[in-house]
C-alpha positions as a Markdown table, in Angstrom:
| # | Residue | x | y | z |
|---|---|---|---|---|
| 1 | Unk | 0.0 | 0.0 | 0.0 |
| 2 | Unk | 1.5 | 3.5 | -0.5 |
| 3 | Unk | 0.4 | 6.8 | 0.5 |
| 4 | Unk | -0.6 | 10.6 | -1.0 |
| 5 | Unk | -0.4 | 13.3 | 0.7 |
| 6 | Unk | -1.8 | 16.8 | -1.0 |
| 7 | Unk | -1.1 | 20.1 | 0.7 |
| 8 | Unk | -2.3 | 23.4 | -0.6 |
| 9 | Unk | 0.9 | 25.9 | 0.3 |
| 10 | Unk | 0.1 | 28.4 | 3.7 |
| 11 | Unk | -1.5 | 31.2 | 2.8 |
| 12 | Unk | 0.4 | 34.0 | 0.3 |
| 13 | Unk | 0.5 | 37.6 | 0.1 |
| 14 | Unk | -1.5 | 37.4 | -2.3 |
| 15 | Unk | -3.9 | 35.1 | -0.4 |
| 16 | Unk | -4.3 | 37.7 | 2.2 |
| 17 | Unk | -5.0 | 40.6 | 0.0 |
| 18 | Unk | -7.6 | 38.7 | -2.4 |
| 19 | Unk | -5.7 | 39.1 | -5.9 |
| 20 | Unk | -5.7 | 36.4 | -8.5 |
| 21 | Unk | -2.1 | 35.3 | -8.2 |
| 22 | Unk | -1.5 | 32.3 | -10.8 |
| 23 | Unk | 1.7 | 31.8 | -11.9 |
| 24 | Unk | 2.9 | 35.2 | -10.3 |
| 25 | Unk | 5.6 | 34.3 | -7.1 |
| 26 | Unk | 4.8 | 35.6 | -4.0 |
| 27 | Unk | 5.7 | 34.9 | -0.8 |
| 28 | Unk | 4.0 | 33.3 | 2.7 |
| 29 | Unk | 2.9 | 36.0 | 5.3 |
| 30 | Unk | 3.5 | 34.8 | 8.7 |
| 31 | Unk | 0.2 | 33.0 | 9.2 |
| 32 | Unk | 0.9 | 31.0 | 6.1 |
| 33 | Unk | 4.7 | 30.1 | 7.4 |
| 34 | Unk | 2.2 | 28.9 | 11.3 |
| 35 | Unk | -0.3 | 27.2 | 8.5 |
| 36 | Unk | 2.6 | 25.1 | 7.1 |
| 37 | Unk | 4.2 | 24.5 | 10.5 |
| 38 | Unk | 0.5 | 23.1 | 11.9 |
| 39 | Unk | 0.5 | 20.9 | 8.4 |
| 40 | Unk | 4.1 | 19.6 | 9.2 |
| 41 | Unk | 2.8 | 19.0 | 13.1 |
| 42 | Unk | -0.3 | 16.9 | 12.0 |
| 43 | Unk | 2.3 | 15.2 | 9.8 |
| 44 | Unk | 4.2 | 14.2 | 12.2 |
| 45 | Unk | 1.5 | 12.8 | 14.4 |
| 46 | Unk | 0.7 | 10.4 | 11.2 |
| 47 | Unk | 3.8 | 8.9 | 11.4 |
| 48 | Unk | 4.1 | 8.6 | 7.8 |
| 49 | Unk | 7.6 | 8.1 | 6.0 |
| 50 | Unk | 8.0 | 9.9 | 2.8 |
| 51 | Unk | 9.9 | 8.9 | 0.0 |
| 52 | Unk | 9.8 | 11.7 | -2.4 |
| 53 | Unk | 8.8 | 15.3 | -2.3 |
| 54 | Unk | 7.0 | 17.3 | -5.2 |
| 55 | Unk | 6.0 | 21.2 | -5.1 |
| 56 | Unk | 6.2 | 23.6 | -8.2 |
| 57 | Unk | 8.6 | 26.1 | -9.1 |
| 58 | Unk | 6.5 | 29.1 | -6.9 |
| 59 | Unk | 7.9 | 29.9 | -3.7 |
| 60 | Unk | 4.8 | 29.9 | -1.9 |
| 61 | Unk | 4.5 | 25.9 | -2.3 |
| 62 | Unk | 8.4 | 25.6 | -2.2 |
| 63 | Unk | 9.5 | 27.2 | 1.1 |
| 64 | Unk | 5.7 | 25.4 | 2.3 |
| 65 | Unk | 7.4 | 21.9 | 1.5 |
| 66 | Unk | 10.4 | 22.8 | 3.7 |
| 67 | Unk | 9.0 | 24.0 | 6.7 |
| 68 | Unk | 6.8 | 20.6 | 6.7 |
| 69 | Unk | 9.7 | 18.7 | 6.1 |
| 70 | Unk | 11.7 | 19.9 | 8.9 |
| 71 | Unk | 8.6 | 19.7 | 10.9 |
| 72 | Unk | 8.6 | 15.5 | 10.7 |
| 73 | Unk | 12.2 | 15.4 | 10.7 |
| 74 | Unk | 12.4 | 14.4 | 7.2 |
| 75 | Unk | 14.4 | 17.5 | 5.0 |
| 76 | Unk | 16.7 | 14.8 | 3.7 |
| 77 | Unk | 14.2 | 13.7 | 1.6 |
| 78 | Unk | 14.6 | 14.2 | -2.5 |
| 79 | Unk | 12.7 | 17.3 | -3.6 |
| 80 | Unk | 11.3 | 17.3 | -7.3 |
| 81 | Unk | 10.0 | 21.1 | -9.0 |
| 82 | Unk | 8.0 | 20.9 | -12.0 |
| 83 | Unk | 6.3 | 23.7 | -13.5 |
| 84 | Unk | 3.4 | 21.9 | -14.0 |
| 85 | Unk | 2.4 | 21.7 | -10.4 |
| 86 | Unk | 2.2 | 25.6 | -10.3 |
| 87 | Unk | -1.0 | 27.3 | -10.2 |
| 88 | Unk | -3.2 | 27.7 | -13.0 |
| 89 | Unk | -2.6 | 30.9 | -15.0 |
| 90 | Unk | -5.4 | 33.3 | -14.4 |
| 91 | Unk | -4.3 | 35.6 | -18.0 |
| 92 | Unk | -5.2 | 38.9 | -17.8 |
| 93 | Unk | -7.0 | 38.3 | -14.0 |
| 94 | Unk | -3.3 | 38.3 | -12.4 |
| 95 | Unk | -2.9 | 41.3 | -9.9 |
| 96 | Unk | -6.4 | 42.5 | -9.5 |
| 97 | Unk | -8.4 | 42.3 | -6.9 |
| 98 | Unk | -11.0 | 39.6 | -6.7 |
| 99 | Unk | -13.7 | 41.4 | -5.3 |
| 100 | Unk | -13.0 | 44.9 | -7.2 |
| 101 | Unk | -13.6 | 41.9 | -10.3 |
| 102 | Unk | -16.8 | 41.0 | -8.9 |
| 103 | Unk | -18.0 | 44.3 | -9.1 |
| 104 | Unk | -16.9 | 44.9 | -12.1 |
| 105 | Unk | -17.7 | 41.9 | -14.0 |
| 106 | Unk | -20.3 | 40.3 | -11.4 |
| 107 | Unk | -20.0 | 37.4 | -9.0 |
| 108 | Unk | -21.4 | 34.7 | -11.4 |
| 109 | Unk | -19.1 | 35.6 | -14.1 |
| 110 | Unk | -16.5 | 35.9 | -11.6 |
| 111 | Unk | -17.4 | 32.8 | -9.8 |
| 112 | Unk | -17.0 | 30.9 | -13.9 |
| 113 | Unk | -13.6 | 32.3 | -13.5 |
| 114 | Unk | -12.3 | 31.2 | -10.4 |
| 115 | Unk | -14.0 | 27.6 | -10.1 |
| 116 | Unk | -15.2 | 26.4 | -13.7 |
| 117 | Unk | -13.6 | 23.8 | -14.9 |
| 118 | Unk | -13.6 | 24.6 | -18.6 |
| 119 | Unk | -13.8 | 28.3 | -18.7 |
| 120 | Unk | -11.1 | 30.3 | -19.9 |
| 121 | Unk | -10.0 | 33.5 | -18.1 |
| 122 | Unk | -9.4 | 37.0 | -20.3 |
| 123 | Unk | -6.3 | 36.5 | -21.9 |
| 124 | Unk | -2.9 | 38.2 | -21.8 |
| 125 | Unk | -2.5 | 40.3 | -24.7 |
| 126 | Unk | 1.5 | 39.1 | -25.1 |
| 127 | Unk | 3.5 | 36.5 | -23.9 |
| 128 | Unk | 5.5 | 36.8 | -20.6 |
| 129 | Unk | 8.0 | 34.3 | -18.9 |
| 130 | Unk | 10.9 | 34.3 | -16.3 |
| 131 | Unk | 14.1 | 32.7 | -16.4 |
| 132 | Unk | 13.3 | 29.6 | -14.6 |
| 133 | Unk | 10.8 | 29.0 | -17.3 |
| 134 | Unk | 12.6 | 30.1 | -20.3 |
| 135 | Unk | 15.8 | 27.8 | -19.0 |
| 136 | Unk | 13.8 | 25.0 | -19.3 |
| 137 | Unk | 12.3 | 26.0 | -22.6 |
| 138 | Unk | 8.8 | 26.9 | -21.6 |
| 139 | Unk | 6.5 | 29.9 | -22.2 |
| 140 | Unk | 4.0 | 31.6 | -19.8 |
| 141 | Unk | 0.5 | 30.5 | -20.8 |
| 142 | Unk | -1.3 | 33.5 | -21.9 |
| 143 | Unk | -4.3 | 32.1 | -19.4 |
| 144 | Unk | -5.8 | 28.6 | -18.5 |
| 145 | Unk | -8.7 | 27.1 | -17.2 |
| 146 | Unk | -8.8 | 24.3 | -15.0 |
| 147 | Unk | -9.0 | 21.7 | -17.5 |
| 148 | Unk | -6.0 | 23.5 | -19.8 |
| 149 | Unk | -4.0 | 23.3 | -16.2 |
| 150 | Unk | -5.1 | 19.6 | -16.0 |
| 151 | Unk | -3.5 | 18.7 | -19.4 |
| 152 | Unk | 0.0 | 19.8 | -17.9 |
| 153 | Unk | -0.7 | 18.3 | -14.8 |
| 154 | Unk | -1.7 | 14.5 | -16.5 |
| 155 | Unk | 1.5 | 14.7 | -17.6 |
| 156 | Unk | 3.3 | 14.4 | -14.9 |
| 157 | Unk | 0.9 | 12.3 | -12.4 |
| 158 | Unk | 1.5 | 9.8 | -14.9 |
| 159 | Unk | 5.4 | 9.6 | -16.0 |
| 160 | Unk | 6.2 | 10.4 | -12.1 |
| 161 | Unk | 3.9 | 10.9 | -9.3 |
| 162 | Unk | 2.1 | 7.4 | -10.1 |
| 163 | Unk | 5.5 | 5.2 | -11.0 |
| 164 | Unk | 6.2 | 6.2 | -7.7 |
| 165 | Unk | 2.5 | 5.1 | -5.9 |
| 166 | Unk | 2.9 | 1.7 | -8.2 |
| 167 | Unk | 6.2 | 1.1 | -6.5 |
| 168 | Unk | 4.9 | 1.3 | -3.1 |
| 169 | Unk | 6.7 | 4.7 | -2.5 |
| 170 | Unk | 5.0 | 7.5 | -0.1 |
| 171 | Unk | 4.7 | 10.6 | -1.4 |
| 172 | Unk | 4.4 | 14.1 | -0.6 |
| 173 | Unk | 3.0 | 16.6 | -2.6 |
| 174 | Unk | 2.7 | 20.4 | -1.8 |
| 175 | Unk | 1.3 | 22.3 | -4.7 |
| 176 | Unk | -1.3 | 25.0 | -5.4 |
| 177 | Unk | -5.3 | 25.2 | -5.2 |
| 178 | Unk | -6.1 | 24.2 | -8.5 |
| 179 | Unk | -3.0 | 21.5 | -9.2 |
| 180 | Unk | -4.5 | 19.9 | -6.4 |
| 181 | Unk | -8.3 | 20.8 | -7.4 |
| 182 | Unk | -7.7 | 19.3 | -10.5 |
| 183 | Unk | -5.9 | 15.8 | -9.3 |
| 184 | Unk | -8.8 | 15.8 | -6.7 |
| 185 | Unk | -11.2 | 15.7 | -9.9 |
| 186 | Unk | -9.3 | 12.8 | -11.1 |
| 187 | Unk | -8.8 | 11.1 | -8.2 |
| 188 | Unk | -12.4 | 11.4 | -6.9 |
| 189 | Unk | -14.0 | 11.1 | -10.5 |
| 190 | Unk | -15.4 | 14.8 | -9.7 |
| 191 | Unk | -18.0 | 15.9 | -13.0 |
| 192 | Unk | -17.1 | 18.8 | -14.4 |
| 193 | Unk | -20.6 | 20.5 | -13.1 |
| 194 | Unk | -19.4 | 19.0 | -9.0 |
| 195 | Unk | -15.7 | 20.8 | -9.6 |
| 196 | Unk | -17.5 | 23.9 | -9.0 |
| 197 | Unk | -17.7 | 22.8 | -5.4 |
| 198 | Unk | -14.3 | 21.9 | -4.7 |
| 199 | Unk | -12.2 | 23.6 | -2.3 |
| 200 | Unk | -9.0 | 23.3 | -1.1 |
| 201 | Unk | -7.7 | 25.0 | 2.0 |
| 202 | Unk | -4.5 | 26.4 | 3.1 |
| 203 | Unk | -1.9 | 23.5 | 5.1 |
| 204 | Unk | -5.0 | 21.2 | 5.0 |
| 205 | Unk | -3.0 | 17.4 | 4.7 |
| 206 | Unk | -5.1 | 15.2 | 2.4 |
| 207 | Unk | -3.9 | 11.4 | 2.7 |
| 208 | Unk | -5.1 | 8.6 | -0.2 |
| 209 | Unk | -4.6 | 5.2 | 0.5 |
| 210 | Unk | -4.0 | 3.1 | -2.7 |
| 211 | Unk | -3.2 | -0.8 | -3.4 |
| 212 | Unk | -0.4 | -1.7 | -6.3 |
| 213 | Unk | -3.2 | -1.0 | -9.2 |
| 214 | Unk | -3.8 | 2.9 | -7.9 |
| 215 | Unk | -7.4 | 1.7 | -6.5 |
| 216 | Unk | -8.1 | 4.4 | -3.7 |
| 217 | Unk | -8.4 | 2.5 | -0.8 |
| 218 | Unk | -9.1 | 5.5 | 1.6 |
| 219 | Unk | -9.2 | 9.2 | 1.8 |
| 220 | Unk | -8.8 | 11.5 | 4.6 |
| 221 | Unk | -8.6 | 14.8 | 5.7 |
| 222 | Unk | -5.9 | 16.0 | 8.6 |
């Protein structure tokens, strides 16, 4: 039997002051650095022993999955970055204001936005990418919805965070609200209509249970 663990990172700067983030890199504020410490706590109380670590290339999630590691004694442990474990891309949304949005656009349309699975944010008008991402050869989206984040995310549940489950490994993953919404989707056979539902807190441990064939066994919430 081996083990998932989903963590959403402690809450951002961004978090606090209600702006559509995506792929933008901001930092913890203090109650997200206690959030993560809490997550690494309850951790630790589970007794589980990780074999791998997975986050994205955003800080938020990164410095997240060290503070929990050093909170179950376990920092040793190999740490993987992808880019597609990063939070969706919210287009031309990023840096505004949710509720300044809502007022301006309305709370349904808003609401499509933020928890649809196939609608597509307003799009950037130009490309934009960092160094990490042009190093590895990779452009900015110009905006995704939750199923475009889902097509990068397949990806990489398959060629990694599953060859891993398969081999009886335990893993820890510490990732973003909709990287996570979206493998909860799969995971829990979600419809597209139910994803509007999900939620995903801040340093809220989600453990999965699965046999050798990737059956869920069990699901639990920390």
């Amino acid at each position: 039997m081996s083990k998932l663990v989903l963590i959403r990172h402690g809450e951002s700067t961004a978090n606090h002051d209600n702006i559509f983030t995506g792929w933008t890199d901001v930092p913890l504020t203090e109650k997200g650095i206690s959030q993560a410490h809490v997550a690494g706590k309850q951790l630790s109380h589970s007794g589980i022993d990780f074999d791998i670590v997975y986050t994205s290339m955003l800080q938020r999630a990164i410095v997240t999955s060290y503070i929990i590691l050093n909170e179950i004694n376990q920092a040793w442990l190999p740490i993987v970055k992808s880019w597609r474990l990063n939070e969706r891309h919210y287009g031309a949304l990023r840096g505004l204001n949710k509720a300044e949005t809502a007022q301006k656009y309305g709370d349904t349309q808003v609401r499509e936005w933020r928890r649809s699975y196939t609608t597509v944010p307003p799009l950037l008008g130009h490309e934009e990418s960092s160094e990490r991402y042009l190093k590895l050869g990779i452009k900015e989206p110009l905006g995704e919805s939750a199923e475009m984040s889902w097509k990068r995310v397949q990806p990489f549940w398959e060629d990694q965070i599953a060859k891993q489950l398969r081999s009886e490994k335990n893993v820890l993953l510490v990732a973003h609200g909709s990287s996570i919404r979206v493998l909860l989707k799969f995971l829990d056979r979600i419809s597209d209509d139910n994803f509007m539902k999900v939620e995903v807190g801040n340093g809220e441990p989600i453990i999965y249970n699965f046999d050798q064939q990737l059956k869920v066994i069990s699901k639990s919430n920390l």
